[in-house]
MARDREN-446503 format. One record per residue (C-alpha): x, y, z; residue in one letter. Coordinates in steps of 0.02 Angstrom, whole numbers, padded with zeros to 5 digits, always signed. Layout:
residues N
XYZa
...
end
This chain:
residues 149
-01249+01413+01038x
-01199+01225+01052x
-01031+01187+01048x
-00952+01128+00922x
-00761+01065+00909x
-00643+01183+00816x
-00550+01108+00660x
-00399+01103+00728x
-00466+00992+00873x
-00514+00850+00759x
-00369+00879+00670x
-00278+00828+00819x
-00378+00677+00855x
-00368+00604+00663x
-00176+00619+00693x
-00172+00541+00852x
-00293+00398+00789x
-00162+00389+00632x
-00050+00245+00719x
-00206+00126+00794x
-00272+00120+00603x
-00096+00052+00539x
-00114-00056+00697x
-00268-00111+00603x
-00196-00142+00454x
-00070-00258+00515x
-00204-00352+00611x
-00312-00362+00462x
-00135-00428+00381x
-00124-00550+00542x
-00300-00622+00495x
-00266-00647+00323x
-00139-00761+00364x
-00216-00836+00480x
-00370-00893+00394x
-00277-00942+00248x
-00182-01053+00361x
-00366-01132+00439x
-00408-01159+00265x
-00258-01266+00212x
-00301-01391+00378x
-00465-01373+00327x
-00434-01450+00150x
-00316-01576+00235x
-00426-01641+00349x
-00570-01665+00221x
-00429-01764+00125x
-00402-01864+00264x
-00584-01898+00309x
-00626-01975+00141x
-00467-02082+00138x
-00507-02161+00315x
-00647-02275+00288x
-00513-02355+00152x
-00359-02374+00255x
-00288-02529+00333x
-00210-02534+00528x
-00030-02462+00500x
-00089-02317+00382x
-00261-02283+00466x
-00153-02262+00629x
-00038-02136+00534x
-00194-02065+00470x
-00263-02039+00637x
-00124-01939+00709x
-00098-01831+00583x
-00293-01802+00592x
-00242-01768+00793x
-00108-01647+00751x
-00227-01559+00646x
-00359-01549+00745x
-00242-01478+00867x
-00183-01327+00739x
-00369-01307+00712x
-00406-01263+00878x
-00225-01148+00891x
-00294-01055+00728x
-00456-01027+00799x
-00388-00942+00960x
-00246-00852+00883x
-00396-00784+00771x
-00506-00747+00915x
-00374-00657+00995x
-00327-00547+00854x
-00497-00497+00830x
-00498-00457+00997x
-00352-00339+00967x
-00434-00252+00832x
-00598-00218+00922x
-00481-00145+01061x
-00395-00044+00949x
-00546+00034+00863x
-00610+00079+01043x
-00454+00174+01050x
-00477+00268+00922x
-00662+00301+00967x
-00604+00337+01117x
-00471+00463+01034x
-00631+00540+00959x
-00749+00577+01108x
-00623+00648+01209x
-00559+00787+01089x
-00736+00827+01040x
-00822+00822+01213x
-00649+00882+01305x
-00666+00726+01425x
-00506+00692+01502x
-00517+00496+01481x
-00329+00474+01430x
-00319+00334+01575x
-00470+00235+01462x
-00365+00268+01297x
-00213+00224+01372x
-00292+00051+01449x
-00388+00017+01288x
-00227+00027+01180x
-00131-00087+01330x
-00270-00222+01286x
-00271-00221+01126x
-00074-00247+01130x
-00092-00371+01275x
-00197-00476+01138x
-00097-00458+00991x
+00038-00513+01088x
-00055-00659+01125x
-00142-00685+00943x
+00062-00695+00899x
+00102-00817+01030x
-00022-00932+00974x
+00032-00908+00788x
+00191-00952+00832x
+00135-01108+00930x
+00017-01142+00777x
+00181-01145+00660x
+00293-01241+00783x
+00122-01387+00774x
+00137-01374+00584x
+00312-01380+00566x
+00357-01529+00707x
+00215-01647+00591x
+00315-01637+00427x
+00430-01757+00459x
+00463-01890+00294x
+00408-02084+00348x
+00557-02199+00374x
+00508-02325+00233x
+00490-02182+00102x
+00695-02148+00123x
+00752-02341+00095x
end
C-alpha cells in the first residue's frame, strides 16, 4: 500500500505554515502601499511632463529637479517592490517546503530554516528601501522662498 500521511501529520504542517501566511499578508499589505505610492509619482510626473514644454528658465529648472527627485523615488519604489516580492516568493517556498517534508518525512529543516532567513533578509531590505523612498519624498516638500513673502 502507498503511503499516505496521517491527518495529524498535515495537521502539523498547516500549523507550522500558519505564521509564513500572516507573513504574507503583511507583505501583500507592504505592496499595497507601495504601489499606491508608484502611482502618486506616476501622476506627478505626467503633470510635470505636460507643463514642461510651457515653462520659462527659473521654473523649468525647478521643474526639472523635482522631475530628478522623482525619478529617483521611482527607481526606490521599484526596488523596494522587487524586493518584497522577493520576500513573498521566499516565504511561500517555506511553506512548500513545510509541506514536502511532513508528507515525504524529508528532514530538510536546514532548507526551511534558510528559505525563511531569505525571505526575512529581503523584507528587511524591501523596508530599508521604503524608508529611503519616504526620506526622498519627504526632503522634496519643502515650500519655495517667494511663496512665504
Amino acid at each position: 500500500m502507498p503511503y499516505s500521511p496521517a491527518l495529524p501529520t498535515i495537521a502539523e504542517a498547516i500549523q507550522a505554515s500558519l505564521g509564513p501566511v500572516f507573513v504574507l499578508t503583511g507583505i501583500g499589505a507592504l505592496l499595497n502601499v507601495l504601489t499606491g505610492r508608484l502611482a502618486r509619482v506616476v501622476d506627478r510626473v505626467r503633470a510635470l511632463e505636460e507643463r514642461h514644454p510651457q515653462t520659462e528658465a527659473p521654473e523649468r529648472a525647478r521643474l526639472i529637479w523635482e522631475l530628478r527627485r522623482l525619478a529617483k523615488r521611482m527607481s526606490v519604489i521599484n526596488l523596494a517592490l522587487f524586493l518584497a516580492v522577493a520576500s513573498a516568493v521566499a516565504t511561500c517556498i517555506v511553506v512548500a517546503l513545510l509541506f514536502v517534508g511532513a508528507l515525504t518525512r524529508s528532514h530538510i529543516g536546514h532548507y526551511v530554516a534558510f528559505s525563511f532567513i531569505l525571505a526575512m533578509s529581503l523584507l528587511i531590505a524591501s523596508f530599508v528601501a521604503f524608508l529611503v523612498e519616504v526620506r526622498l519624498s519627504s526632503s522634496a516638500i519643502r515650500v519655495r522662498d517667494e511663496l512665504l513673502q
